[in-house]
C-alpha positions in Angstrom: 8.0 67.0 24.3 9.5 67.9 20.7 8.6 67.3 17.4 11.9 65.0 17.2 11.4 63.0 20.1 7.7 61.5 18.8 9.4 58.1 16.3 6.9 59.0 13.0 5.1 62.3 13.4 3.2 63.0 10.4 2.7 66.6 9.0 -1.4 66.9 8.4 -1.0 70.3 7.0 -2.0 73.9 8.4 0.4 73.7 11.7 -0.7 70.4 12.8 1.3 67.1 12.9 0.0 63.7 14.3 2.7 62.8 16.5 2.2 59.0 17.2 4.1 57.2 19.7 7.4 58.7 21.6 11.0 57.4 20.2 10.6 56.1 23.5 8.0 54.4 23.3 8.9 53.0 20.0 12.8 51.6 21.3 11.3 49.9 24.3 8.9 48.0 22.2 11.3 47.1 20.2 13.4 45.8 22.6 10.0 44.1 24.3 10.6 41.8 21.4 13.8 41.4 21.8 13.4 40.6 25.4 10.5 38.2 24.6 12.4 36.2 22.2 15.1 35.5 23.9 14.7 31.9 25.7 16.7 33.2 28.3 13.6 35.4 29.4 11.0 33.6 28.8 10.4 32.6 32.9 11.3 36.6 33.7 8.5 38.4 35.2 6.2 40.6 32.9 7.3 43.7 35.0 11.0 43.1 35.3 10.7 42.7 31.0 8.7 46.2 30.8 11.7 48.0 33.1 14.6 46.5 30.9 12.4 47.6 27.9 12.6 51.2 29.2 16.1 51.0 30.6 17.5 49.4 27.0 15.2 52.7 25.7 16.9 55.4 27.9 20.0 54.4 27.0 20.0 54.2 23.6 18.4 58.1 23.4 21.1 58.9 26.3 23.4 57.5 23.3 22.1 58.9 20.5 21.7 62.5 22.2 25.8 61.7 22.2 25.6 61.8 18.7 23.8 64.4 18.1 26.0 66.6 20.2 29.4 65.7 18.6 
């Protein structure tokens, strides 16, 4: 995994960074809390929330790797 693709690395100095959680990681938590707060979701199964999460994730890097290419 890159340096970009961790959502707040953190130089320490001397060659090493602190790398935190992936982008990722990061999107699908956010949209976790999306999910969760939508009252249209709130019977949906802790499992089926967690793969939206990750799907909502992939696509928005499979997006923003668009971007980044143009």
């Amino acid at each position: 995994m890159e340096h970009k693709d961790y959502a707040y690395p953190v130089s320490m100095g001397h060659g090493f960074t602190q790398k935190g959680i992936t982008k990722r990681e990061y999107f699908a938590a956010m949209a976790m809390q999306g999910l969760c707060a939508n009252t249209d979701f709130t019977n949906a199964n802790s499992v089926r929330i967690s793969e939206l999460s990750y799907e909502l994730s992939d696509a928005m890097i499979a997006e923003s790797e668009k971007e980044t290419t143009k």
